[in-house]
Steps between C-alpha positions, in 0.01 A plus 500: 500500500274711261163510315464270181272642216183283675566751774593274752804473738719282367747322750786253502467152739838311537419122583686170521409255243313228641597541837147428662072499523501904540654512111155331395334840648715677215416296262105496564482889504670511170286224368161690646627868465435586873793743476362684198154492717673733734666742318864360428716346272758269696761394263675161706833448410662151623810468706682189328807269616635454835462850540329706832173709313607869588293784486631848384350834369389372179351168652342610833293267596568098541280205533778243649587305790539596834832388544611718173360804687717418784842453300419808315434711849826373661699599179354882536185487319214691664188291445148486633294217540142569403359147524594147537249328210615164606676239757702228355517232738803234462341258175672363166711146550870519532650287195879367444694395201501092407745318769391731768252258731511654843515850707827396605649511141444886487797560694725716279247500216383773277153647550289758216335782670421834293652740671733482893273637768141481285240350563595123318778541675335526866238162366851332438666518793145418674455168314917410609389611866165232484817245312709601854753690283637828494676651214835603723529194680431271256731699243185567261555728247164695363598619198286792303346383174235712392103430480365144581541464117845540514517281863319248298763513176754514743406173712434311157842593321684393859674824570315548849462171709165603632175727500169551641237440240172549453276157570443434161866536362629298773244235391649536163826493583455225759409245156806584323688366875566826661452462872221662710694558818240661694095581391323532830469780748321587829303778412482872511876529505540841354779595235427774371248802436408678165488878519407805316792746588536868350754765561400733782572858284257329175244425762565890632393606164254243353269369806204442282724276228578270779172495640377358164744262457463337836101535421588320192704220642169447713269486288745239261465298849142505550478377158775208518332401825155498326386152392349594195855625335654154560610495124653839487667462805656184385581659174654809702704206703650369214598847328625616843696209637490204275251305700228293334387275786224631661542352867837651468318832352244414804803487740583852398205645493510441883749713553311875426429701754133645458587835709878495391579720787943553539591230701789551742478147723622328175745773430647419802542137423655605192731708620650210728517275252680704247723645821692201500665582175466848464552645856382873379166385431456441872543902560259610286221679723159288366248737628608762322444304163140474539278745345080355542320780449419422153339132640365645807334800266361268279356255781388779743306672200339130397655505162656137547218365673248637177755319317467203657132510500491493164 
């Protein structure tokens, strides 16, 4: 990190392309400046292919999934988690290749994810548990593509068998006589969580830079939650993660957390989920990941709630 001629902190922010509704946060404090409004350049550089987004000492703080911070942790990283900005709960329809008609036909198929262990990954083998499949058993292979671009290019040129897409690709896809093998959940079944994360000696040093980002990110969710912004919202959607339909943008948007406080009950869930291919995830301590007192600062001293008021 170091001062730009403006005389602000500038920073760099790994994310995942297109990986979920927290990326429109990003996107909407670029768009309306609300990190220049506090003092700081943030410079985000994306993580691309089927690759885990990994912070370092030249990109110390990430805006990725929760499941990414978990991989990264049981590999050696030492992260902290400074707040969970959304919860992705199990959504998307889970589309097969022409000649594929039934669950059933899955069995020793080829499925797109972005990345083993992530958070796609955990909404895939999800949708094959509501199908009554699992991935060993069934002799599924989940196969790491890339972004849901890539899924998506992937699925079309028939070198994966299978994918979970978003509602209006599948709809797409479903008129050209790809099969729509499952589109209905029960609800609230949570996948995963996306999370601010930082390493612990560039907090050590620069507690008021992360305080303003995480400020930031709120304030970029007050405004995607306010009514009024519907248009730059949806424009920030379709910059962010390719999605121009606003009930699917509306889906999304139900996903922010207003007082994105670390959340370790979903964490948890996580961690059992990605257990059962990586076993070292399951010995990482969670509790010790969690670092709120940037949230509980800025709730405590009625910062969020005057931003919410507005």
């Amino acid at each position: 990190m170091h001062e730009a001629a403006t005389g602000r902190k500038q920073v760099s922010l790994m994310f995942a392309e297109a990986t979920g509704s927290f990326l429109v946060l990003l996107e909407i404090a670029r768009e309306q400046a609300l990190f220049e409004k506090f003092g700081i350049d943030v410079r985000p550089v994306p993580a691309s292919g089927a690759t885990v987004p990994r912070l370092s000492e030249e990109v110390p703080l990430g805006l990725i999934g929760g499941p990414a911070a978990l991989l990264q942790v049981a590999d050696g990283a030492d992260l902290r988690l400074i707040a969970t900005l959304s919860t992705t709960n199990l959504s998307g329809h889970l589309v097969a290749r022409p000649g594929i008609k039934t669950a059933q036909d899955l069995r020793g198929k080829r499925l797109g994810v972005r990345v083993i262990g992530a958070g796609i990954w955990i909404s895939t083998v999800l949708a094959l548990e509501q199908l009554g499949l699992d991935p060993k058993r069934d002799d599924i292979t989940l196969v790491p593509v890339g972004s849901p671009a890539q899924i998506l290019r992937a699925l079309e040129a028939g070198e994966i068998d299978g994918a979970l897409t978003a509602a209006a690709q599948s709809r797409e896809l479903e008129s050209r006589g790809f099969s729509v093998l499952l589109r209905d959940y029960p609800a609230d079944i949570t996948s995963y969580d996306g999370v601010l994360v930082a390493r612990p000696e560039f907090i050590a040093t620069n507690a008021d830079l992360i305080e303003s980002v995480t400020i930031a990110l709120i304030e970029a969710l007050a405004f995607a939650l306010a009514e009024q912004n519907r248009l730059e919202v949806l424009r920030a959607f379709k910059t962010a993660l390719n999605i121009t339909d606003a009930a699917t943008a509306s889906q999304n948007l139900r996903e922010l957390r207003q007082k994105p406080y670390p959340r370790l009950d979903t964490l948890k869930r996580m961690q059992q989920i990605i257990g059962t291919h990586d076993r070292r995830v399951l010995e990482v301590a969670l509790e010790r990941l969690i670092d709120d007192r940037f949230v509980r600062r800025l709730d405590e001293n009625g910062a969020i709630g005057r931003i919410y008021g507005r």
